[in-house]
C-alpha positions as CSV (number, residue, x, y, z in Angstrom):
1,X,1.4,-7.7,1.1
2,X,0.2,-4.9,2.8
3,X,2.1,-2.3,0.3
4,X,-0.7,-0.6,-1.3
5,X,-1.6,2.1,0.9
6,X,2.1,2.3,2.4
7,X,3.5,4.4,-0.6
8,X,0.3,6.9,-0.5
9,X,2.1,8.9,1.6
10,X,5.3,9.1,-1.2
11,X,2.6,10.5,-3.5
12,X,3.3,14.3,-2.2
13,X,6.5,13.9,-1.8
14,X,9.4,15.8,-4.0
15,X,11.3,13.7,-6.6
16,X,14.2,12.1,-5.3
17,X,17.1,10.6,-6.9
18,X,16.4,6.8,-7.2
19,X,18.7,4.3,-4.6
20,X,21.0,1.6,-5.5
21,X,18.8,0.2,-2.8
22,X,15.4,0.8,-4.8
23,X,17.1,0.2,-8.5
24,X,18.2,-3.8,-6.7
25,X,14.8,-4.4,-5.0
26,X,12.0,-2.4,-7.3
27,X,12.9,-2.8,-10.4
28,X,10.5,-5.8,-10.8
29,X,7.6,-4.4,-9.3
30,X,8.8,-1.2,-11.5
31,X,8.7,-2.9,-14.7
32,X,6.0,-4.9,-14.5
33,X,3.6,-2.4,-13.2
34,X,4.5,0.9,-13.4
35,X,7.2,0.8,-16.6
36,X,5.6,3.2,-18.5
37,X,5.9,5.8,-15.6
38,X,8.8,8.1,-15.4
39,X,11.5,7.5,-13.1
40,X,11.6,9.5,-10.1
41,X,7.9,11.3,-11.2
42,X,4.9,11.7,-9.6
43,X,3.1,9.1,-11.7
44,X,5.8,6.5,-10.7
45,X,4.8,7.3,-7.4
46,X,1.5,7.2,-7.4
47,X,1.3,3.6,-9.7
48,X,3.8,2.5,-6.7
49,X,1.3,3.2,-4.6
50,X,-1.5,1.6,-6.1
51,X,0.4,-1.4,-6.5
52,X,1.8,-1.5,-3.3
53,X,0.5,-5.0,-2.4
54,X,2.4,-6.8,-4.3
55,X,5.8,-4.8,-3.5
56,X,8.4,-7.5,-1.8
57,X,9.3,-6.6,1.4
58,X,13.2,-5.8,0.5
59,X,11.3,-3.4,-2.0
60,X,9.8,-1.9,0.8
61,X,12.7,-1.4,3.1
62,X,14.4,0.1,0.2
63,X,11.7,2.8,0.2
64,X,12.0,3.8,3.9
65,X,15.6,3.6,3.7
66,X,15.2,6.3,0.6
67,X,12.8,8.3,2.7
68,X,10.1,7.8,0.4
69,X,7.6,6.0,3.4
70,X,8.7,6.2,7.3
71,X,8.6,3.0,8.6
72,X,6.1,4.3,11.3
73,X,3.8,4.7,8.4
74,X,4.5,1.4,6.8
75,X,3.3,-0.2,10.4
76,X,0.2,1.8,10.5
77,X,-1.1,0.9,7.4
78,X,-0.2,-2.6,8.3
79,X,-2.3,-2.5,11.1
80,X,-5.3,-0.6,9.3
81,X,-5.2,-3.2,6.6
């Protein structure tokens, strides 16, 4: 997937509350890479990020619909590769 750089953007942004959406879709992705990460911190976000190849799709749309990426930044980086 084209995840990776698709979270950069969430990097800078201010800790929000975690989703139902996000707990059902990223908690996978959550454990296996970034478990050792705080929930809702910076470094959660930024090992999201760097992962953010391998995120599922519903993980993704979770993540726009908690305004953590815009899905106008999701398609960019699609398109950048």
């Amino acid at each position: 997937m084209i995840m990776a750089t698709i979270l950069a953007s969430v990097i800078a942004a201010d800790a929000k509350p975690i989703t139902e959406g996000e707990k059902k879709h990223c908690a996978t992705a959550y454990h296996q890479y970034c478990g050792e990460y705080g929930l809702e911190s910076a470094a959660l976000r930024n090992g999201m990020s760097r992962i953010g190849r391998s995120l599922s799709s519903a993980c993704v749309d979770a993540l726009i619909e908690a305004g953590e990426v815009s899905r106008a930044e999701v398609e960019r980086r699609k398109k950048s590769g």
